[in-house]
N, C-alpha and C positions, 0 to 999 in steps of 0.2 A: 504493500500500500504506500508506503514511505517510500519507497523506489521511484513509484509513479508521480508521485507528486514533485519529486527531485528532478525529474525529467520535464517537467515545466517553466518555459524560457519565459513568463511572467514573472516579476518581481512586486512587493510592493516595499514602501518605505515606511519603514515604524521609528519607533524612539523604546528600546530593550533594554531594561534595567539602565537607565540612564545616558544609552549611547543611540545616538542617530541610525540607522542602516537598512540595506535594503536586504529581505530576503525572499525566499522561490514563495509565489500566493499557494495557501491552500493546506501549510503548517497549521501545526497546533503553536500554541505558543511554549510548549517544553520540545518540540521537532524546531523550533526557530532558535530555541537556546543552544539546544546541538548543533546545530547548522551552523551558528555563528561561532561555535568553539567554546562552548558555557561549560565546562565537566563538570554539570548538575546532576547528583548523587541522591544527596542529603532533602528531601522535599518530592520526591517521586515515589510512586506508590505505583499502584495497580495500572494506571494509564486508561482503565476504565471509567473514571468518573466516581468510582464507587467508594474508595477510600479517602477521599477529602485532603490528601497529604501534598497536594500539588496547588493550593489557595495563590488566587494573584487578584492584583488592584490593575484596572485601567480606566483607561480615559476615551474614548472613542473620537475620531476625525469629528470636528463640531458641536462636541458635547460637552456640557458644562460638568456633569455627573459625576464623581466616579463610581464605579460598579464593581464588582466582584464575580469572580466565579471562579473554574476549574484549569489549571494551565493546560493541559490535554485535553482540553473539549473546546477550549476556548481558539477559534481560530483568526490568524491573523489577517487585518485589513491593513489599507493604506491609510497612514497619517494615525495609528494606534500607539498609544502610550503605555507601556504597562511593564508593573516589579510581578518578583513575586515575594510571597509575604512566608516570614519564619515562622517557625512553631511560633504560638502566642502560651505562654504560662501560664494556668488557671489552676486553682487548688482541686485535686480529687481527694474526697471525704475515703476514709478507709473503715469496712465495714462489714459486717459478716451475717449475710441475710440467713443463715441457720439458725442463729441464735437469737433473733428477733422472733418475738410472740406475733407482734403489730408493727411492722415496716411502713408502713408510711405513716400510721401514726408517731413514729419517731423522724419523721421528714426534718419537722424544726428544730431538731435538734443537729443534724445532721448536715442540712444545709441551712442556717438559722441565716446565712445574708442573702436568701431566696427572698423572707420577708421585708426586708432592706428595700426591695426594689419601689421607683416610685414611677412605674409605666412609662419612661420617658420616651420608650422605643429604638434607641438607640442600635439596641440589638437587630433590627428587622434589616439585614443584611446578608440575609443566606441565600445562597448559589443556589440552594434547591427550592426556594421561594417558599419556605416556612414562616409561618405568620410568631416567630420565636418570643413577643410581647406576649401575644395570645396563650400562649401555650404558658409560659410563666404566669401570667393571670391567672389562668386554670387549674395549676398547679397551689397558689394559695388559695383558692377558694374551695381544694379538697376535691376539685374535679379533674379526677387523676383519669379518667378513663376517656374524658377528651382532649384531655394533654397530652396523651399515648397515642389516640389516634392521630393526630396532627404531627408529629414528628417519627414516623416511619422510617421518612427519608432523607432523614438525619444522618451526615457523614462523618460527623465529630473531627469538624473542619478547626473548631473553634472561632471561627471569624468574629462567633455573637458575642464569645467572651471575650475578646480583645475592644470590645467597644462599652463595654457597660462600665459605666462611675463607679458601682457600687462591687465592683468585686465579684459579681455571679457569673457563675460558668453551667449558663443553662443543658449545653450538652449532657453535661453529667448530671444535673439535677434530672433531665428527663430520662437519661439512662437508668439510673434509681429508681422512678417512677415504674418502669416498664420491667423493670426485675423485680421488683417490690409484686406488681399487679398481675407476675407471672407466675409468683410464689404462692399468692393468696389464691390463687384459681385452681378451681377443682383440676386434680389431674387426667388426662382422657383417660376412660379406661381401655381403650383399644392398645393405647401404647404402655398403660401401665401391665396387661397382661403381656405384651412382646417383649417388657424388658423380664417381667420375672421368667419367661420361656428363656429367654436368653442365659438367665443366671441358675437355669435347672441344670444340675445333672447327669440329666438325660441324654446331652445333649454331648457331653462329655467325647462320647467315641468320634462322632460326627466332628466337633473340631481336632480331635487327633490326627483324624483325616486328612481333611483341607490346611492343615500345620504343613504336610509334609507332601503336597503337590507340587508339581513343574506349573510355571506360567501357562502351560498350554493345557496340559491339566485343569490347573484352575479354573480356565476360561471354558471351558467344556462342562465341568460344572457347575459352574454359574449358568448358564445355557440350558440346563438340563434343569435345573432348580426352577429358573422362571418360567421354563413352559408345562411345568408341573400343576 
C-alpha cells in the first residue's frame, strides 16, 4: 500500500513538527515522518487507529482551529501544520476490584478529583468524537451505565487528560466504570459453564493430546472439532 502511494509524483507542502516540506500526497502523517527521515519509535502503536498511541495536533490550510486526531489515519494535505503530541501524564488510581464489596460505590474515593470537575468542557477533544464532559457528568450523577455506553471507543489517547484544570484523567475514571459495571453483572451462564468444562478433569487426556501435536496435526484437529 505504502509502495503505491511512494510511487506518486504529487507532492504537497506541509509544515512537520516545525519544518516547512514537501512530501509524496496521500501519506499518513507517521508514512510522512518516515518519509522525511523522522526515526519515530516511541508514539506508534498499532497503525490501526485503535491504540491511541500515535495522538497529533494540527492546523489545516485556512483554518483557525486546531484539531486533533490519529497520526496514521490522519492524512496529509497541502499547507497542513501538524506535531505530534507525547504521552501526556495523568495519575492511575491503583486498585483491586476482588476485594471490593461495592466498586463504584467506592468511585469517590478512588477518583475523589472526578468531583472537582466544574463542566468547563475542556476535555471534548477526542479523535473518536466522545462527548468526554458528558460522560464525566454521568459518571457523578451515579449514571454509570450511560457513561459506559458513550465511551466504547475510547482509545486511552489521553488527549482529555492533558487538557482538564483540575487534574482528571477521564480515560481511567471511565475504565473503572466499565470494570467496576462488568464485575457487578450477572455472569452469563453459557460461559460460566464452558469455563468450568474447561477446568474439568475430564478433559484431562484430551489436552495431553493436543500438548503433543505437529502444526499440521493440530490444524487437522481443529478442522475436525468444528465440523463436529
Amino acid at each position: 500500500m505504502r509502495g503505491a502511494i511512494m510511487q506518486n509524483d504529487q507532492t504537497v507542502a506541509i509544515e512537520l513538527e516545525g519544518r516547512k516540506i514537501k512530501v509524496p500526497a496521500g501519506l499518513t502523517v507517521i508514512e510522512a515522518l518516515w518519509d522525511t527521515g523522522h526515526d519515530v519509535k516511541r508514539g506508534v502503536g498499532c497503525l490501526s487507529g485503535l491504540c491511541g498511541a500515535c495522538t497529533v495536533a494540527y492546523l489545516a490550510k485556512d483554518c483557525r482551529k486546531v484539531k486533533f486526531g490519529l497520526g496514521c489515519q490522519e492524512i496529509v494535505e497541502d499547507g497542513l501544520n501538524v506535531i505530534m503530541l507525547p504521552y501526556f501524564p495523568s495519575r492511575v488510581a491503583h486498585y483491586l476490584l476482588e476485594s471490593m464489596d461495592n466498586p463504584l460505590g467506592q468511585l469517590p474515593d478512588i477518583y475523589a478529583e472526578l468531583y472537582s470537575c466544574n463542566d468547563c468542557k475542556a476535555c471534548n477533544i477526542c479523535p473518536e468524537w466522545i462527548n468526554v464532559a458528558g460522560v464525566m457528568k454521568a459518571a457523578r450523577e451515579a449514571d454509570y451505565e450511560t457513561a459506559t455506553e458513550h465511551v466504547m471507543d475510547c482509545i486511552m489517547c489521553g488527549l482529555c487528560a492533558s487538557r482538564c484544570p483540575k487534574g482528571i484523567a477521564p480515560q481511567h475514571v471511565a475504565l473503572f466504570i466499565q470494570r467496576a459495571l462488568a464485575r457487578e453483572r450477572p455472569f452469563p451462564p453459557d460461559l460460566h459453564r464452558r469455563l468450568a468444562e474447561m477446568k474439568s478433569p475430564n478433559h484431562a487426556a484430551e489436552w495431553a493430546e493436543v500438548e503433543h501435536l505437529s502444526d499440521e496435526d493440530l490444524a487437522a484437529y481443529c478442522r475436525r472439532a468444528s465440523e463436529a
